[in-house]
N, C-alpha and C positions, 0 to 999 in steps of 0.2 A: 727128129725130136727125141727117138727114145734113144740114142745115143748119146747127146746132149746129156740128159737129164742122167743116164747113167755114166756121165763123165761127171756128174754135178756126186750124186750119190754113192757111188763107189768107192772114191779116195776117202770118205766120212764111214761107211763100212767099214774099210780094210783097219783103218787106223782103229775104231773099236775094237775090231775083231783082233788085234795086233795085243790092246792093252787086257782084252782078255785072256785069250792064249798064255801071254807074261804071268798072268795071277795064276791060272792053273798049271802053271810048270812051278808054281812054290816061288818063284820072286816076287818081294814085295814092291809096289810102285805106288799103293797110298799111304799117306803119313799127314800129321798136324803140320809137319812142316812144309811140304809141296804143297798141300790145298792152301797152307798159310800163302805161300809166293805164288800161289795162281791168285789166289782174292785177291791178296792187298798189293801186289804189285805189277805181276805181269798183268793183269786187267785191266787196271786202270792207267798203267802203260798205253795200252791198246785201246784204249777212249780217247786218251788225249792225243794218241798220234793220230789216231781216224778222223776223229773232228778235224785238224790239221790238213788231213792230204784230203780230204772230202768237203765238198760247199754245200753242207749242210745248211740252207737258212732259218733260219730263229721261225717263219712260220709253220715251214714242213717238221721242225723239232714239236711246236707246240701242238702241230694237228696230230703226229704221232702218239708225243705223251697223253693229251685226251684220249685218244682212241684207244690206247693203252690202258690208260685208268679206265674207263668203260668197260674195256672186257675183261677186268680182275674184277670189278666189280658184280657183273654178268656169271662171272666162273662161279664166283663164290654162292651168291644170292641162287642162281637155277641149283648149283650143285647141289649147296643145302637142302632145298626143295626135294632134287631126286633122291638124294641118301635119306630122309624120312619117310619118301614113298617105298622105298627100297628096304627100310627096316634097318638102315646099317648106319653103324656109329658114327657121325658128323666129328669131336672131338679127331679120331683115327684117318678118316678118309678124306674131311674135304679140303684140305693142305693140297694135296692131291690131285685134286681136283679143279682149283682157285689158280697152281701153278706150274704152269709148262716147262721143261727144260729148255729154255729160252736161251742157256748159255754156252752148257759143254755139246750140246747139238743144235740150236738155233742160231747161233755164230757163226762155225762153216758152213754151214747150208745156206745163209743167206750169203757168204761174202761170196761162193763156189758158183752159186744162181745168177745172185746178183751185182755181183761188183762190190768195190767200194763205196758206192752209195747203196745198197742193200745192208752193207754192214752197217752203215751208220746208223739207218733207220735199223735195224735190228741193238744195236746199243744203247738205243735210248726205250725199246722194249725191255728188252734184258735188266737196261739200271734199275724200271719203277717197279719190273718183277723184282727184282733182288730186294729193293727196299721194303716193297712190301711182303715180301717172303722173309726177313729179316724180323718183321714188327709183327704184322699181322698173323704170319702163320706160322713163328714161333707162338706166339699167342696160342693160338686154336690148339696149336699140338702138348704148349703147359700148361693150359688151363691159366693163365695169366699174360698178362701185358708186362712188356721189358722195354717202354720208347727207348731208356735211354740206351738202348743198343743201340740206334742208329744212327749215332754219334759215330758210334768203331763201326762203319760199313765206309772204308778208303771209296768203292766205287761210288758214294753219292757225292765226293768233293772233286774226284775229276770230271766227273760227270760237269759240276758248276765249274772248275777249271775250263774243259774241254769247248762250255759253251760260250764260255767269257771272250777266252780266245777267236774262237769261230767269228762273233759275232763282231766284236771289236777291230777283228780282221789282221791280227795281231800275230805274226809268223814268227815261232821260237826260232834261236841260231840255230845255225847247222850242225853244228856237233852236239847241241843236246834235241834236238827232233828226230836227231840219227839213233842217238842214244834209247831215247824212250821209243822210238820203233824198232828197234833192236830188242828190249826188253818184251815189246807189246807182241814183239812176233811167236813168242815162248806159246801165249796163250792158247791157241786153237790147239795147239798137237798136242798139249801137254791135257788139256780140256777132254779130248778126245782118246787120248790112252786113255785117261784114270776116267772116264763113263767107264770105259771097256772092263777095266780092272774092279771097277766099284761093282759091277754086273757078275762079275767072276766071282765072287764073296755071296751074292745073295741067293737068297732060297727062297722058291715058292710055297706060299702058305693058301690054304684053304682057297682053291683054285679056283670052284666057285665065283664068289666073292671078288678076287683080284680081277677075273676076266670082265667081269661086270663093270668095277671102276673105271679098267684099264680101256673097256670101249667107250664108255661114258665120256671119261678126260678127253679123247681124242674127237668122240663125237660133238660133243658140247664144246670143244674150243672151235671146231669147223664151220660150227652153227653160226656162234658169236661173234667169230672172228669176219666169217662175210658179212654179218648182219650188222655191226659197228663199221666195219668200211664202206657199205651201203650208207648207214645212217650221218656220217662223217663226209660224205663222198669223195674218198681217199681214191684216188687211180694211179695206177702203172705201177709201179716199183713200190711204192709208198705201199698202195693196197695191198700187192701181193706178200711183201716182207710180214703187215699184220696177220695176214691169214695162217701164211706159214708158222710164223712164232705159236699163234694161238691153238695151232693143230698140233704144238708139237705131242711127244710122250710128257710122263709127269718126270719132276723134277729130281735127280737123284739129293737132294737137299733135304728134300722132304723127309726121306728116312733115316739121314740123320738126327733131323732136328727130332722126331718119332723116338729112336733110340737113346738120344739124350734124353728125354725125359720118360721113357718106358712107358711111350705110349702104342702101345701095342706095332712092334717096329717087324715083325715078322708079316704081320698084315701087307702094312706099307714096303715093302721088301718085296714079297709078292706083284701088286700093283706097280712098281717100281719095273721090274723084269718084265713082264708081261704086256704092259704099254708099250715099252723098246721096242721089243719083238714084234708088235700089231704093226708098231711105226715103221717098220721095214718095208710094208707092204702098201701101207697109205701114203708115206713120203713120196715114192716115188711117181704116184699117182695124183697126188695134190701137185709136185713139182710141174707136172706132164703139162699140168692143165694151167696153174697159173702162169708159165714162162710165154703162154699161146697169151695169155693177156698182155704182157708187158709190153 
C-alpha cells in the first residue's frame, strides 16, 4: 500500500517541486496569459473530454454536486465561527478556508488515485468550488458581490456542455474528442508546475497566524468532508474523491483574488505556503487510508 500511494503522490510532488525550482532559478512560468489558457481552455477541454471517456451518471453527478455544496457550505459557516473564536479577520482568512485547492492539486491526485472515474467525480468538485470561489469568495475578499462574473467563468458552460453530452449519450467525432483531449491533456502538468512556481514567489507572513489557518483548512475540510459523505451516504470512489478534495490545502486562487483587492495578501500568502507543506504530510496519509476503502 505505501508504494502505491507513493506511486500516487510522488509524480504530484516532483512536478511541484520542478515548477518551483523553475521560479527560483529566475524563469518566469506564471503570466495573465498561461493562467488565461489553463482557465478558459485547457480545463474546460478536460471536463468535456472526461465527461466523454467517463460514465458518469446524471445520479452519481447530482449526489456529488450536493455533497459538494454541503461542504462549501459547512467550510464557510464552521470557518466563520472559528476565525471569531480565533480573533482573526473573516474578510482575510475565510476564502481560505471555504476553499480547497481542488484543482492544481485535487485533479491529479484524484485521476493518479482514482482513475478516470475519480477524475470525474473530482471535476464536478472542482466546477462548484470554482464557481463558488469566483462569486462568493471574490465577495468575501472585496467586501462586495460581482454575480455577473459568473457569466465569464468558461468552466461552468462545459461543465453544462460536458453533462448534456454524458447524459444524452451523445459521442463527439473523432477528430474533434481527439482534439479537445488533446488540449484537456495540457491541464494537470501545466496546473501542477505553476502551484509549484506560484509557491516560489510567496512569502510567509506572521507564522503564527498562517500555521493556525493552515491546520484549521486541512482539519475542517477532513471533518466535513467525511461527515457530508456519511450524511449523503456516498461509498467507494464517490466518497473517497469528496474527502480528498475537501482535505485538500487552500487554494492558491485565494491570494490572488486577496492581492487583487489588497486584502491583506501577505497573510493569505502565508496560509497559502504553509497548508502545502502540512499537505505533504497528510496527503499521503489520507491517500493511505481511503484507497483501503475503495
Amino acid at each position: 500500500m505505501i508504494a502505491v500511494v507513493l506511486s500516487v503522490v510522488l509524480p504530484v510532488l516532483i512536478t511541484v517541486g520542478v515548477g518551483f525550482l523553475w521560479t527560483r532559478l529566475g524563469r518566469r512560468l506564471e503570466s495573465k496569459e498561461l493562467t488565461a489558457l489553463i482557465g478558459d481552455l485547457a480545463t474546460p477541454c478536460l471536463i468535456i473530454s472526461t465527461f466523454q471517456s467517463t460514465s458518469l451518471s446524471l445520479d452519481a453527478f447530482a449526489a456529488m454536486a450536493g455533497a459538494t455544496a454541503t461542504a462549501i457550505i459547512l467550510f464557510a459557516s464552521l470557518g466563520a465561527i472559528a476565525l471569531r473564536l480565533l480573533g482573526l479577520r473573516i474578510r482575510t482568512f475565510l476564502p481560505s478556508l471555504a476553499f480547497p485547492n481542488a484543482g492544481n492539486l485535487g485533479l491529479p491526485l484524484s485521476l493518479y488515485a482514482f482513475g478516470q472515474e475519480g477524475l470525474g467525480y473530482a471535476i464536478v468538485f472542482f466546477s462548484m468550488s470554482s464557481v463558488c470561489n469566483f462569486t462568493l469568495g471574490q465577495a468575501i475578499a472585496a467586501g462586495r458581490a460581482n454575480w455577473r462574473g459568473l457569466l465569464r467563468v468558461p468552466i461552468l458552460y462545459a461543465v453544462v456542455i460536458g453533462v448534456a453530452l454524458s447524459v444524452a449519450e451523445v459521442r463527439l467525432p473523432g477528430w474533434l474528442g481527439t482534439t479537445i483531449a488533446l488540449i484537456g491533456s495540457l491541464t494537470v502538468p501545466l496546473m501542477l508546475l505553476m502551484l509549484g512556481s506560484s509557491l516560489g514567489q510567496l512569502r510567509v507572513s506572521s507564522f503564527g497566524r498562517a500555521a493556525a489557518v493552515a491546520a484549521l483548512r486541512i482539519g475542517l475540510g477532513l471533518s466535513v468532508g467525511v461527515a457530508v459523505a456519511a450524511a449523503f451516504r456516498l461509498q467507494g470512489i464517490l466518497a473517497a474523491v469528496l474527502v480528498l478534495q475537501s482535505a485538500n490545502p487552500v487554494a492558491v486562487y485565494n491570494y490572488l483574488f486577496a492581492q487583487r483587492w489588497n486584502n491583506q495578501p501577505e497573510e493569505v500568502a502565508g496560509v497559502v505556503v504553509l497548508s502545502t507543506l502540512l499537505s505533504i504530510l497528510t496527503i499521503p496519509l489520507l491517500l493511505s487510508w481511503l484507497m483501503r476503502m475503495v
